[in-house]
N, C-alpha and C positions, 0 to 999 in steps of 0.2 A: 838804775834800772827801774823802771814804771812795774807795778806790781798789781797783781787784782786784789782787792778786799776781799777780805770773806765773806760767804754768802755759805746758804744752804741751796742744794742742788738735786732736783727733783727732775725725775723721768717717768712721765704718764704713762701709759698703754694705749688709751683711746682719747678722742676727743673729749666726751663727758667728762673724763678724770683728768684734764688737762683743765677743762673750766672749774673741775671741784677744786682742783690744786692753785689756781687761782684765786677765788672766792673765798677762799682760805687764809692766803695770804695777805689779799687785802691790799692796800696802796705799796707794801714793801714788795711785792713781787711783780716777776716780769719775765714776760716770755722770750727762749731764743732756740734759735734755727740753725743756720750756720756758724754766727757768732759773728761775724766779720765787722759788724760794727759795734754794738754792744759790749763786745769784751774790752776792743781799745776802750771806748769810754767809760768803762769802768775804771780801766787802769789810772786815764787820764782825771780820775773822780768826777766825772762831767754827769754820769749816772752811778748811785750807789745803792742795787737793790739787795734787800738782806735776803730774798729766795729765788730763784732762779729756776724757771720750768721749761725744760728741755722739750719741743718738740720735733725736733730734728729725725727723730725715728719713725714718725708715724705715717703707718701705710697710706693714708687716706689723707694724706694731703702731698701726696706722690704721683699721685692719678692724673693722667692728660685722657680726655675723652671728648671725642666730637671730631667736627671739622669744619671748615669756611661756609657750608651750606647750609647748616645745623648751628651753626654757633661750638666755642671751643669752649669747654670747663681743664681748667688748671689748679691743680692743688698747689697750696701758700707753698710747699713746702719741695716746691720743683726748683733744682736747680737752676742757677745763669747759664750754666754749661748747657743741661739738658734742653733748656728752652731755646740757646744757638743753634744745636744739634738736630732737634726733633724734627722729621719728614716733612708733617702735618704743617704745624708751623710757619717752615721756610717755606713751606708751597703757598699754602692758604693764607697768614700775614706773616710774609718776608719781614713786614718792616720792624716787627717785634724780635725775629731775632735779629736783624742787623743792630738794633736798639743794645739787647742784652750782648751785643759780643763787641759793645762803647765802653762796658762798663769795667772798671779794674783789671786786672790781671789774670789769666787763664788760671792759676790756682787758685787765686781765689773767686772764680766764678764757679769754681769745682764746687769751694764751699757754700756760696751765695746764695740767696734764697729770691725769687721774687715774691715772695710775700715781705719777705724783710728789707727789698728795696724798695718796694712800695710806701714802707713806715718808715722808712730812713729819715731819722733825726733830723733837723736843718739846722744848717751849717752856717760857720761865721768866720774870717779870720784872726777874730777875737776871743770866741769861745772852744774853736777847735786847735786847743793848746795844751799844755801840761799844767799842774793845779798850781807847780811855782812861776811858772810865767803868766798865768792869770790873777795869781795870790798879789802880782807883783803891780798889776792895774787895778788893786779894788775888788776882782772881778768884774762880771758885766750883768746887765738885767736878765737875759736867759738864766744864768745859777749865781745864786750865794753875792751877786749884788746888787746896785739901783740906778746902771747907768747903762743907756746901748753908747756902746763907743763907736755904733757906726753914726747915728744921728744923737748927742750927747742930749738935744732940745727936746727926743721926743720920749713919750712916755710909752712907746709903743716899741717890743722889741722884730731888730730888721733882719736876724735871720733868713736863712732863704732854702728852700726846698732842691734839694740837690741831686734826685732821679733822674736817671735817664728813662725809664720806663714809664713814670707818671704821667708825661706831658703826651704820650701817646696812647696810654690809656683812657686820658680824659676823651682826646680828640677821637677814639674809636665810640665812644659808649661806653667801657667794660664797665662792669660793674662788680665788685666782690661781696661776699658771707661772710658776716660775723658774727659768731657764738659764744652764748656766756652762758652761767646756769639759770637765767633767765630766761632763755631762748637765743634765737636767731633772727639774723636781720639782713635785709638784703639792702647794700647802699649802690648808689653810684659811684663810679671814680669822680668825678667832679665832686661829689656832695660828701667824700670822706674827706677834704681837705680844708684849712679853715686859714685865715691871709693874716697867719702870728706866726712869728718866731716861737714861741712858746707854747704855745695851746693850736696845734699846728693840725691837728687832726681831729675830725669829727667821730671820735670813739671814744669809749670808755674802755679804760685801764684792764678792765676783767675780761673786755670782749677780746676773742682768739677770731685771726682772720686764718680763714681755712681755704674760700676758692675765691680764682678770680673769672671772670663769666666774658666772653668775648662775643660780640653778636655776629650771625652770617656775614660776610663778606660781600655775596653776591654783587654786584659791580664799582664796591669799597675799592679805592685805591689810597693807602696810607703811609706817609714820608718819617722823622725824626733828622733833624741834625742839631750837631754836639759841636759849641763852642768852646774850646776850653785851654788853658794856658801853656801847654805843651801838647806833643804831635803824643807820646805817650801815655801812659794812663794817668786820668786825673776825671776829678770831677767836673761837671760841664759848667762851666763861667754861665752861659745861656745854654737851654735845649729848648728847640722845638717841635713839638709834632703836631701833622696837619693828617687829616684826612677827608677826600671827598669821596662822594657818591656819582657816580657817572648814568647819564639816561642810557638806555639803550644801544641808542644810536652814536655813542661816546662822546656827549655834547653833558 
């Protein structure tokens, strides 16, 4: 039986106290949501952070507000579920929840977060193991070795970004808020993501991502499909998302 480490286990109240409890911590801490990725890779020792900062409670990244003419604000901290579910949404961009209802399993999109599938780890068939079948290759260049077993020649690791929701975010515009006790920062989805296995994200460790920002729709029509190695739930071999913008005249 796979077991989690111990950590210490912090629950903020508001945001501000979610960045101090961070900044505090320092490179040992880390934020989580639902858990759904984060705790396996604990258990898996693939992550091993000594503090752990529970945001999963907080009102204010719970908030869906707007709509396709206004543009949509989503707090990090909305369910998968909620974002298949919500009116707005399937009306204004369908394609984001058909996106969110690719993803896992109904329970655990209960627990899911789309801010935390946004940061979702990148994956490998070589790192996404347990620590004695990794223990048993060396490891790999992502943790504790100096080799990518997927390209042994190169010094770059090949991990790969495995959302379903990212590749539609880029293609719509959104854009997300990130907060530390430094302040806030507004990035794009394109511009949060970086082409490594490892250093895979244009953030810093302290920043908390709080919203994700969707722009007007207005004659936006936007796709998503999921390649992936069974009809069942699995992560997407390939995802795509497209979106155009149509004239008027629907040319």
């Amino acid at each position: 039986m796979m077991r989690l480490p111990k950590f210490s286990y912090l629950v903020p109240q508001t945001i501000p106290d979610a960045a101090k409890m961070m900044g505090d911590a320092g490179p040992a801490g880390q934020f989580v949501a639902g858990g759904t990725d984060l705790y396996p890779n604990m258990k898996r020792r693939q992550q091993t952070p000594q503090t752990v900062i529970s945001v999963g409670r907080l009102k204010e990244l719970h908030q869906i507000a707007g709509d396709g003419q206004a543009g949509l604000r989503i707090g990090a901290g909305v369910t998968l579920t909620d974002i298949c579910e919500h009116p707005v949404i399937n009306r204004d961009y369908p394609a984001v929840a058909r996106a969110a209802k690719l993803i896992s399993t109904p329970i655990l999109r209960n627990m899911g977060t789309i801010g935390g599938n946004l940061l979702l780890d990148t994956r490998c068939n070589y790192y996404d193991q347990n620590y004695e079948w990794r223990k048993g290759i060396n490891f790999c260049l992502k943790k504790d070795g100096d080799v990518c077993w997927v390209a042994p020649g190169s010094s770059k690791c090949w991990a790969v970004q495995s959302s379903d929701l990212v590749p539609l975010m880029v293609a719509m515009g959104a854009r997300v808020r990130l907060v530390s006790t430094v302040g806030d920062r507004m990035v794009t989805a394109e511009g949060l993501y970086n082409d490594d296995g490892i250093d895979y994200l244009h953030k810093r460790p302290d920043e908390l991502l709080t919203e994700i920002h969707l722009p007007p729709v207005n004659n936006w029509r936007a796709i998503y499909k999921k390649l992936r190695r069974r009809g069942a739930f699995d992560f997407p071999v390939l995802g795509v998302g497209a979106a155009l913008n149509f004239a008027a005249d629907g040319t």
